[in-house]
N, C-alpha and C positions, 0 to 999 in steps of 0.2 A: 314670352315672345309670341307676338301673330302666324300664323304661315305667313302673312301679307310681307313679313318683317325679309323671308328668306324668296321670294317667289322668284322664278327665272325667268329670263326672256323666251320670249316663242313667237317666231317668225308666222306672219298674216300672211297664210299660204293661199292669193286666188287663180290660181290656173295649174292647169294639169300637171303640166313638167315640170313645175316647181314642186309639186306632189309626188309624182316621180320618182326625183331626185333625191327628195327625205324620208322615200321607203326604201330605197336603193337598199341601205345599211342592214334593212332589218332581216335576219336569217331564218329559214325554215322551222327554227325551233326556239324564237325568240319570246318573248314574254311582252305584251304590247299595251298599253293603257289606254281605256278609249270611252269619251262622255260623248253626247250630244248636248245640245240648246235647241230647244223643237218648240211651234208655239200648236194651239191647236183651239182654234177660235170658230170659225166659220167652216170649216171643212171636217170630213171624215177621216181622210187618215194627216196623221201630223207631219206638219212641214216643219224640215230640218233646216235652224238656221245656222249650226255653224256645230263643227268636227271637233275633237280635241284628242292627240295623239300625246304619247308620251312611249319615249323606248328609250333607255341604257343613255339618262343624262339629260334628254333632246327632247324638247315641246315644240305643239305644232297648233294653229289655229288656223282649220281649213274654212274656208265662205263655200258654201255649196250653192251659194245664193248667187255668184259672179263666175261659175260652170260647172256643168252638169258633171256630175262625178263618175254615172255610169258603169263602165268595169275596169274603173285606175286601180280599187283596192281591193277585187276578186284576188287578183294572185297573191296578193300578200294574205290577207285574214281569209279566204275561203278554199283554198286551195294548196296552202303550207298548213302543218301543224301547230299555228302559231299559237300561240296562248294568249288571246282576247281579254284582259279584265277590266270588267264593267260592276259597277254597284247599281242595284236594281234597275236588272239589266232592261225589263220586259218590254217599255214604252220605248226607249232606244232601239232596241232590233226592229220593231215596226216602224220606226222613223227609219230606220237601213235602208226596208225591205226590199226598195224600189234598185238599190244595187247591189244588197246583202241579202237576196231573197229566202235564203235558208241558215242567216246569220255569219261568223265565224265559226271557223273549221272546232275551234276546241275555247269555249268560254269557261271564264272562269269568275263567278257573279260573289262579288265579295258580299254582298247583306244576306244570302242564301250561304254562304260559309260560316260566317258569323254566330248562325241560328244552331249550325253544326256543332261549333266548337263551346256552348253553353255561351253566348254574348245575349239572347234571347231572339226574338222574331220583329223583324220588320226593323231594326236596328237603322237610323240613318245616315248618310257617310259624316255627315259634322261629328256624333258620337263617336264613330267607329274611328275616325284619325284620331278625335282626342281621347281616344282611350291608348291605343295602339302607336299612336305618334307622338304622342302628348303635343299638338298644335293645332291650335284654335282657327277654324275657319268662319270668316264672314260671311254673312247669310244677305248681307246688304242687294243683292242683285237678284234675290230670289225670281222674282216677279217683275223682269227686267223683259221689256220688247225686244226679243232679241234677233229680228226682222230685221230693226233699222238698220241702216248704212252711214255712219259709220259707227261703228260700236265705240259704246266710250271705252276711257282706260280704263273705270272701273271693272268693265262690264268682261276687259279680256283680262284682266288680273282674276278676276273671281273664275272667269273659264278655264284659265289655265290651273290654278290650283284646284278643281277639280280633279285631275290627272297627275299632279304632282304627287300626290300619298300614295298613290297606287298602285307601285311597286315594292316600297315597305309591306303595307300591309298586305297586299297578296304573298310578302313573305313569311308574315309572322304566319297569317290563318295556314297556307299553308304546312308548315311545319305543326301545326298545332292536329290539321283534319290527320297528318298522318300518322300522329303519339294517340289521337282518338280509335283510328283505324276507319275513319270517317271520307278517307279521299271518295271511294267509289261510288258510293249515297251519295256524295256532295256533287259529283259528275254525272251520275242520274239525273240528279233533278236538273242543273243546268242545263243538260240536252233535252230533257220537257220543256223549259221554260224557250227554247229555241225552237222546239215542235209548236209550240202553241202561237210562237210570237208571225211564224211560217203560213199558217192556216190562211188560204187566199178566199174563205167562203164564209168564215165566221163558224157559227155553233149549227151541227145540224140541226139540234134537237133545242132551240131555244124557251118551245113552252114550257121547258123546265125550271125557268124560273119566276113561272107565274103561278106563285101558289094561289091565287084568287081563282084559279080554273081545276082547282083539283076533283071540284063535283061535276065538271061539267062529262059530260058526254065523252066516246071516244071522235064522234066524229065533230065534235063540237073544240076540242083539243085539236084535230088534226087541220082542221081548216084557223085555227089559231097558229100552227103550226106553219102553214101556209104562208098568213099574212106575213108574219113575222121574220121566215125566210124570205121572200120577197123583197119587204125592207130594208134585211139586209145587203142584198144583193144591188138594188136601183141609188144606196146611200152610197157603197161603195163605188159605182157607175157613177154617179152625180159627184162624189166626194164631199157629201153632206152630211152631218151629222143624223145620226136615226132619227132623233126629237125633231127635227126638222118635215120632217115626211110623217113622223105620225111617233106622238107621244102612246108609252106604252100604256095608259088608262085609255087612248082612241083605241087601241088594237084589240082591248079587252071589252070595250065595250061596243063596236062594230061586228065583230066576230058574235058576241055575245046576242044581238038585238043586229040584224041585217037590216041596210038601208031599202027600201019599200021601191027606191029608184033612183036614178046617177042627180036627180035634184035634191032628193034626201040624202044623199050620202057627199054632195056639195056643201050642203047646210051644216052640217054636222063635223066637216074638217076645215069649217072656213077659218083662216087666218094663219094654217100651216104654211110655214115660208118655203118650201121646197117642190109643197105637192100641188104642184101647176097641172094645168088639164090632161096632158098626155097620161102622166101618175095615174090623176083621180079613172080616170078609164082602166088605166091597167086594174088597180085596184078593185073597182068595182066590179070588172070582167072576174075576178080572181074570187070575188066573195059570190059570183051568183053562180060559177061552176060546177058541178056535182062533184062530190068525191068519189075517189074509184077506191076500192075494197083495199089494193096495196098502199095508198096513201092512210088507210086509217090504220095496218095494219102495223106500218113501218113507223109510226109516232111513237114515240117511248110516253107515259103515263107519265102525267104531271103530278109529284109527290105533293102532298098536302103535310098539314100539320101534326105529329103524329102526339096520338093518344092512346089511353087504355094498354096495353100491352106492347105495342111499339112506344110508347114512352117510356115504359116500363124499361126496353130494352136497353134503350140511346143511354137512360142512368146507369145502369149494368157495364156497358160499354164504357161510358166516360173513365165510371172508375177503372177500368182494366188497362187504359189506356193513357192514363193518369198515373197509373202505380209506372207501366211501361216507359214511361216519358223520366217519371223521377228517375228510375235503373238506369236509362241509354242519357242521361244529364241532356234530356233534347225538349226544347218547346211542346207540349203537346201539340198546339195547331199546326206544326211541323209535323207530327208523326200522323195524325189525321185531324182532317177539318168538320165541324159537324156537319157541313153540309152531306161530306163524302158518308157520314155516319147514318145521316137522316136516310140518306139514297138507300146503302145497304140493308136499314133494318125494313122498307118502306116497298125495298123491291124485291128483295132477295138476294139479287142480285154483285159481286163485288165490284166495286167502281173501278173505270179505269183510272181514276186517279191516283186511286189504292196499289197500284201492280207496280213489278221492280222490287225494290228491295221493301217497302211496304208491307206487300202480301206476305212476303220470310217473316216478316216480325209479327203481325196482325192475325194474319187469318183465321191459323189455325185456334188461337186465343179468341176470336170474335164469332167463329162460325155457329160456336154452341149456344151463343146467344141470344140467335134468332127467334124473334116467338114463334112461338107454333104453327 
């Protein structure tokens, strides 16, 4: 049998007090199920088209698109201890943000439990119900506009069963993190994944992930460093996609070879659809500027590719972390990512991604490793 076969009704909630009304019930310490439909086309951050509630029986299909939602659902999810479950949660809190700016008060991100309880890494909810539920979900609306007005019945049958599984299975993982001894780790990293989703400025240190500038200069990184914060900054202001204002080979390659003059550095971005003249001035002000001593100072070194003895290390490490991963029955890209691995052997340095419960398992196993 389908889910489709068992689905329930869920009132097309578009106005406040009728929102109101269907949090009324839900208690300080309730367990609440909660998806988005976000599309993310033309703009920088995603627009949320449509809410999806589930609590003790009761669905909900809120239009955020026919009134501003605002602060209807601070008191319930930011303000009570409610327990939030979302399946990869990440893109959905940043669709919130705008009225859930530091997410719900206590999430609990079922594909991040999953990984805990040996399901493996990056698990997706159709798996996860049909392991856990045994009921097949339709995938038919994947790639559904979910903009329009009025949304077919397909489109709110597949939204609501989004949120239909999602009190079973937060019961089962549940019960599962706490015969692992896994709750706490499991709540760690949910409240990172809400730190991160929070972040109103982006990465400070973005040239880090341009290893094509790991020879360059410091001051040659830090005015990379520059544009690239910048970027950030005027896409979010615009609500533009970054590629929009400047493909990350323009950034590398402007930073790298400076435009000669605001007509060479016209020539050189023509056909970017965002970077209208005000931009290309800000931009070019920004690249003819001198650096001051604390901006090249405060750049963290773009890690390059590591060889000879830091490669040496990273296989040292795999294996420790590999053996680690089989013992604790946990993903290894769960217990570290090579990135975070690359960072440490490349900087010395421990990542902060690495900290929490992480560092307890890690450190002192990884620290000896470091080459010389």
């Amino acid at each position: 049998m389908t889910s489709s076969d068992l689905a329930p009704a869920a009132p097309w909630i578009d106005n406040r007090n009728e929102l109101a009304t269907w949090l009324a019930p839900v208690g300080p310490t309730a367990v609440v199920g909660l998806d988005t439909e976000f599309m993310r086309r033309n703009t920088f951050y995603p627009q949320l088209a449509l809410l999806q509630l589930a609590h003790d029986g009761r669905y909900a299909l809120i239009d955020p698109v026919a009134f501003p939602l605002d602060d209807v659902l601070r008191p319930t999810f930011a303000d009570n201890p409610v327990v939030t479950v979302m399946h990869s949660a990440g893109e959905d809190l940043e669709a919130m943000s705008p009225f859930l700016p530091d997410g719900p008060h206590t999430l609990f991100d079922t594909q991040i439990a999953a990984a805990f309880v040996g399901m493996g890494l990056g698990i997706s909810y159709r798996a996860l119900v049909a392991e856990l539920v045994g009921a097949e979900l339709d995938k038919g609306e994947t790639r559904s506009d979910w903009l329009q007005r009025p949304l077919t019945e397909s489109q709110k049958l597949y939204a609501t069963l989004d949120v239909v599984h999602l009190h079973p299975v937060h019961a089962i993982l549940s019960e599962r993190l706490v015969a692992r001894d896994r709750a706490a780790w499991h709540a760690e990293d949910c409240a990172r994944m809400k730190r991160r989703a929070s972040e109103r400025e982006g990465d400070p240190q973005p040239q880090r992930s341009f290893k094509a500038a790991a020879e360059w200069t410091p001051e040659k990184q830090a005015l990379l460093r520059r544009v690239l914060r910048w970027r950030e900054t005027t896409a979010r202001e615009l609500d533009k996609p970054r590629s929009w204002l400047l493909e990350d080979a323009q950034a590398l390659d402007l930073t790298s070879n400076l435009p000669r003059d605001a007509a060479h550095l016209d020539e050189r971005v023509r056909g970017t659809r965002s970077l209208r003249a005000p931009q290309r001035k800000e931009l070019f002000d920004l690249l003819q500027q001198p650096l001051e001593a604390t901006e090249i100072e405060s750049t963290a070194p773009v890690v390059g590719h590591p060889v000879g003895d830091a490669k040496r290390a990273i296989n040292e490490m795999r294996s420790v972390i590999d053996l680690l991963a089989t013992q604790l029955d946990l993903p290894p890209g769960l217990l570290c990512s090579r990135r975070s691995m690359e960072e440490y052997v490349m900087t010395g340095a421990w990542p902060e991604a690495l900290e929490g419960w992480r560092r307890g398992v890690l450190h002192e196993r990884l620290a000896g490793l470091l080459p010389g």
